[in-house]
Wavefront OBJ file of the C-alpha trace (Angstrom):
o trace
v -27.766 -67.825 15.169
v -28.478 -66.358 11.470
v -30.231 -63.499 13.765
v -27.442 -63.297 16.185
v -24.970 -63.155 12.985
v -26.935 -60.138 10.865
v -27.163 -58.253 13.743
v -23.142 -58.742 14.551
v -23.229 -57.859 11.170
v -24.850 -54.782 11.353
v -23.620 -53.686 14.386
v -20.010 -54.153 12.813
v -20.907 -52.030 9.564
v -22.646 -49.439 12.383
v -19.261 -49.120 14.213
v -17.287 -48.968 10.862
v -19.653 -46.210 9.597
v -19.224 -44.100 12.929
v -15.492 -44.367 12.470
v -15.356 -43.307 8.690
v -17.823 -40.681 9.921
v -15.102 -39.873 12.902
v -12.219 -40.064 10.469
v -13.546 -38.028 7.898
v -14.458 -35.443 10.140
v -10.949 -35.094 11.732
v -9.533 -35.100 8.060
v -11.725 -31.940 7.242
v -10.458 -30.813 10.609
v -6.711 -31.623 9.837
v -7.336 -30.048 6.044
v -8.320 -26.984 7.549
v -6.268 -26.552 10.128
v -3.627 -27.148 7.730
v -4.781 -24.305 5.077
v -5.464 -21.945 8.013
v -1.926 -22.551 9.104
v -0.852 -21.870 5.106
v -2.964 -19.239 4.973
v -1.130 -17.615 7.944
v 2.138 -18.624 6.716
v 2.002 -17.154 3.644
v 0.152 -13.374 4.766
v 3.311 -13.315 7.094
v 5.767 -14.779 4.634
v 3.830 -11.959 1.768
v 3.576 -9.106 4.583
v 7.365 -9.816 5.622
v 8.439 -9.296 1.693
v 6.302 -6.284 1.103
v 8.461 -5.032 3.972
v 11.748 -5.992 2.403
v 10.921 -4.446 -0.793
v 9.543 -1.352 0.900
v 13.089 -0.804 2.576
v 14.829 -1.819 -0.364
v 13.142 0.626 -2.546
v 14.033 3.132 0.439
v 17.282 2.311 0.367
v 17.744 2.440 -3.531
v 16.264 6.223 -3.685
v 18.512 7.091 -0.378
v 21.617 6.021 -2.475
v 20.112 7.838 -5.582
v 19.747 10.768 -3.899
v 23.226 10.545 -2.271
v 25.093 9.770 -5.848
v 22.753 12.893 -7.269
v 24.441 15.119 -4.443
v 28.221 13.566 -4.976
v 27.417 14.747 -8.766
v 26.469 17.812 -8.147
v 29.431 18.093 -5.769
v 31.980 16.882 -8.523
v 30.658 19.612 -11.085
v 30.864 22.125 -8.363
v 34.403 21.285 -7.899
v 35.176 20.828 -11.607
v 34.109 24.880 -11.554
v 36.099 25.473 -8.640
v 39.030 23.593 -10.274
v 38.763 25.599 -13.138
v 38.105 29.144 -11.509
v 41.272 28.643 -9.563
v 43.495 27.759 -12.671
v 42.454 30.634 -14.610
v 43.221 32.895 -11.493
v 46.336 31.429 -10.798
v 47.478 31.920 -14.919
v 46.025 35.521 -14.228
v 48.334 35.990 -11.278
v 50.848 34.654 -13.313
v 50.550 37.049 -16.296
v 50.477 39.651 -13.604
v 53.356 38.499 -12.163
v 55.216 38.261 -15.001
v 54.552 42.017 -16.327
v 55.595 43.299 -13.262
v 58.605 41.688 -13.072
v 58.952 42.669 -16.926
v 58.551 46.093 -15.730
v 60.932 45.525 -12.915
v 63.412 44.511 -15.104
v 62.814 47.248 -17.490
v 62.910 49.655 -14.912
v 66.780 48.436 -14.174
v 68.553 47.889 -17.735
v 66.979 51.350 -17.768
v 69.226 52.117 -14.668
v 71.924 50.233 -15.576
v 71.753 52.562 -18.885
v 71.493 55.514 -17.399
v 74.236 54.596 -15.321
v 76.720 52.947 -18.057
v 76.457 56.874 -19.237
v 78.475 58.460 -16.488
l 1 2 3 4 5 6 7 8 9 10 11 12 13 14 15 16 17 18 19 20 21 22 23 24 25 26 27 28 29 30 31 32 33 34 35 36 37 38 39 40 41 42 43 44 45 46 47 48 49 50 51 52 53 54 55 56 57 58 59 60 61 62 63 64 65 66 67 68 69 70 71 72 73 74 75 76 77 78 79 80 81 82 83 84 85 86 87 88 89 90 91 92 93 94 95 96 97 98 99 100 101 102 103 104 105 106 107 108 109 110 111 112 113 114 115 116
């Protein structure tokens, strides 16, 4: 019965050390299964922000380049602006010596006329 009872014994501690041999190995399996799966997560979650960033920095020289062009498109106008003023006081001034003249020309008239 002693025999009977070691080797119940052993067979016992046999069966528990296959299962903490079985368990263990599907822990390491589980453990890397589960950092393989991190792994993947985070190249996708890294390459998926590299993207982002990429079209962001894209985007932020686009607008640059778009406020560069409205700048250069307000000077431009600013020149315009003031090209057209100084023409239109130039027509002015001519205007205004011709009709000087104009009038000149009849209080001359009216003059010459006021003589007979």
């Amino acid at each position: 019965m002693a025999v009977d009872l070691e080797q119940s014994i052993a067979e016992t501690v046999t069966q528990l050390q296959e299962i903490t041999a079985s368990v263990r190995e599907k822990a390491e399996e589980e453990a890397n299964n589960t950092q393989e799966s991190a792994n993947s997560a985070l190249d996708e979650f890294t390459g998926n922000a590299e993207g982002m960033f990429e079209d962001l920095l894209s985007t932020a020289e686009d607008i640059e380049d778009a406020l560069t062009t409205l700048s250069e498109l307000v000077t431009d106008l600013g020149g315009t602006v003031d090209t057209t003023k100084d023409t239109l006081m130039t027509a002015m001034d001519t205007t205004n010596i011709g009709l000087n003249t104009a009038l000149g020309v009849f209080e001359e008239v009216q003059e010459l006329l006021g003589r007979f």
